[in-house]
C-alpha positions, 0 to 999 in steps of 0.5 A: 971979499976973502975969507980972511977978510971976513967980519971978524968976531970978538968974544963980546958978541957971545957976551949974552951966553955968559951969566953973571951966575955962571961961577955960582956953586950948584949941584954937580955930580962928581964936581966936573960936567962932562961932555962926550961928542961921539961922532964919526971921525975916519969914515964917511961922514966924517966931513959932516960930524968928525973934528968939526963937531968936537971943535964946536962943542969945545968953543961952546964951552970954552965961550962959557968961561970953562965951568957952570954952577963952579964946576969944570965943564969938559970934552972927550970925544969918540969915533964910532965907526959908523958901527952900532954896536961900537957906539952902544958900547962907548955910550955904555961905557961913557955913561957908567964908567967915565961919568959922561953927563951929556953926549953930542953930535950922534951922526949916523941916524942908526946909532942917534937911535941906539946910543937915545935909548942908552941915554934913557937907560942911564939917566943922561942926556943925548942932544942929535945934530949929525942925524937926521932920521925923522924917527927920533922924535917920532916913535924912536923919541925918549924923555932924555934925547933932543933933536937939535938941527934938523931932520928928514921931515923938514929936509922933506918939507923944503926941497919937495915942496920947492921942487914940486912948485916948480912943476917937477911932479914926478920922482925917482929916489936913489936911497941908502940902504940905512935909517937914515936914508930910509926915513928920509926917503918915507918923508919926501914920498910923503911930500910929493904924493900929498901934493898928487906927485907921482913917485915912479920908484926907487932904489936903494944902494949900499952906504958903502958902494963906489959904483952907482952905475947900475942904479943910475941907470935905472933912474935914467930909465924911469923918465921921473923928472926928479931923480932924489938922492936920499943920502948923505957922506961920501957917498952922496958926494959920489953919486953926484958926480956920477949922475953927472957923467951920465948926464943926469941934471943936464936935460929933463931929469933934476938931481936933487940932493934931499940934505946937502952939506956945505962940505959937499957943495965944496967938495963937488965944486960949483961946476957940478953943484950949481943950480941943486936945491937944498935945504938947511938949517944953517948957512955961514953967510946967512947974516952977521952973527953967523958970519962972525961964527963962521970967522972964527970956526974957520980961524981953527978948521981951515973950512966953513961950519955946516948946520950940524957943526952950528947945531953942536954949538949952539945945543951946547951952549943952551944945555949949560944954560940949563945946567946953571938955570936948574942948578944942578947937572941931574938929567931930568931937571935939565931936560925941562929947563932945555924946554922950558928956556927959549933959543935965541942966538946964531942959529935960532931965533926964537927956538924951542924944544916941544915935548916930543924932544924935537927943537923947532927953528926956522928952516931955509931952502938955498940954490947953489950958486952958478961959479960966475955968481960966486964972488968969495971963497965959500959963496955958494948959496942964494935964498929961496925961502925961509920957512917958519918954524911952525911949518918947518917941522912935523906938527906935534899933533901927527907925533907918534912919540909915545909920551906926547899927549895927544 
């Protein structure tokens, strides 16, 4: 089967987004709900976020029917640069100036944590699906900020504890040197040693580096029999290839991408990506529904979405269901009808947003396929495991968010 065979997807399977209400008059602020997608759209995670995140908030609003409460819904878009202080400024600017009620994708977890806090300043609302720092519902959490698709506890909580039942008890992370890479690091460490693992060190790189010679060197040398590379981006993509032409992944010593994006697998090619687990929150060809999405995405993107790209659309489409629900646009009205309404839909079933501002779903661990497994344009994912959303994520109990009641 092609791509361009795929199910194909008439507006009818999202019928059960649009309300009958959904024209109805309700309180908007300046008569229009503005959405601000601020991601990064020339560096290197921008195959990850970029003109794929924009395109999935605007199909989101667009499946809509374009207004709630009688008012128009639109989209502006940003590039951050993966500069924080870029990003604080448009957030700023976004917020008291062009009246931006929402802010969406956020990738880059030290940016997802500033323009948070921003939000909370103003009143308005930041939904996070391109970072993954498990920080942001922890002690980074605000009132006015969810973390929709994923995160580095339940990136973590997959591909360790998978990694670890197969016998592969001791590690050796290769880190980025940011938040993100950081926080993802901390959880996986945490995986591995409470299930008596040993982690015989770590390294970390610069996100901008193009030479990962000398600390996969350090890697070979350590013996671990998981070298973990806690990144994401180009850069990732990069230190891949590399370990491979060191010849990392071929004998004693597993690569192990602790978050892998769809477009990485594709850019790495099934020749060196076999055999790599992964966990996700999302995968195109998972069942029908996601399947139909995926037509359509790709009918505009020419590529395939990954978790944050479905995250965005789904996270869109339930904050203007809030919107219509609580009948007003007003921040704090529409964070507890966020979490108070359950998701059903493409990319959850039965999700919920906890207090702590962390959406809870069922999570997936996929191994990358062997080339001669693959049998259509972008098949290159089998199940492991599905994880239950219970377990997915970090117990609210052990949240440090500062406002969870314990």
């Amino acid at each position: 089967m092609k791509v361009s065979t795929l199910l194909a997807c008439s507006l009818t399977a999202f019928g059960g987004m649009l309300f009958s209400g959904a024209h109805a008059q309700g309180k908007i602020s300046d008569d229009v709900v503005r959405i601000g997608v601020l991601t990064d759209m020339s560096g290197q995670f921008s195959h990850e976020g970029g003109k794929g995140s924009v395109t999935a908030v605007q199909m989101a609003v667009e499946d809509f029917g374009g207004k709630v409460l009688g008012k128009p819904v639109e989209v502006i878009s940003a590039d951050h640069l993966n500069k924080p202080d870029v990003a604080l400024s448009k957030a700023r600017e976004w917020f008291d100036t062009q009246k931006v009620d929402m802010v969406n994708n956020l990738i880059n977890s030290a940016i997802a944590l500033g323009v948070a806090n921003v939000a909370k300043e103003r009143n308005r609302i930041a939904i996070i699906n391109g970072s993954g720092s498990s920080r942001l519902t922890g002690d980074g959490c605000t009132p006015n900020s969810i973390h929709y698709s994923y995160d580095t506890y339940a990136l973590a909580n997959g591909t360790a504890r998978a990694l670890m039942d197969k016998g592969a008890d001791s590690w050796y992370f290769l880190t980025a040197d940011y938040a993100f890479g950081h926080a993802l690091e901390a959880d996986a460490s945490a995986v591995v040693k409470g299930r008596n693992g040993k982690v015989l060190g770590s390294v970390r790189y610069p996100v901008d580096t193009s030479d990962h010679s000398s600390f996969l060197l350090r890697a070979q040398d350590s013996k671990a029999k998981v070298v973990a590379i806690a990144g994401s981006g180009t850069t990732f993509v990069n230190a891949v290839k590399s370990a491979h032409e060191f010849g990392l992944g071929t004998g004693n010593q597993t690569i192990a991408g602790l978050l892998v994006w769809i477009t990485d697998v594709n850019a790495l090619g099934l020749n060196t990506a076999q055999g790599m687990l992964l966990t996700t929150a999302f995968y195109w060809d998972r069942d029908e529904k996601t399947r139909a999405f995926a037509k359509r995405f790709f009918d505009r993107m020419k590529r395939m979405p990954n978790m944050g790209d479905a995250g965005d659309y789904s996270s869109t489409i339930h904050y203007l269901n809030a919107i219509q629900a609580a009948g007003t646009d007003e921040a704090t009205a529409v964070m507890a009808k966020m979490k108070e309404m359950p998701i059903n839909d493409f990319f959850a079933t039965n999700g919920r947003i906890r207090e702590d501002g962390r959406m809870v779903h069922d999570m997936y661990v996929y191994q990358v396929k062997k080339p001669s497994e693959s049998k259509y344009a972008w098949d290159y994912y089998k199940l492991v495991a599905t994880i239950p959303a219970d377990t997915a994520f970090r117990p609210l109990a052990e949240s440090t968010c500062p406002f969870v009641k314990k």
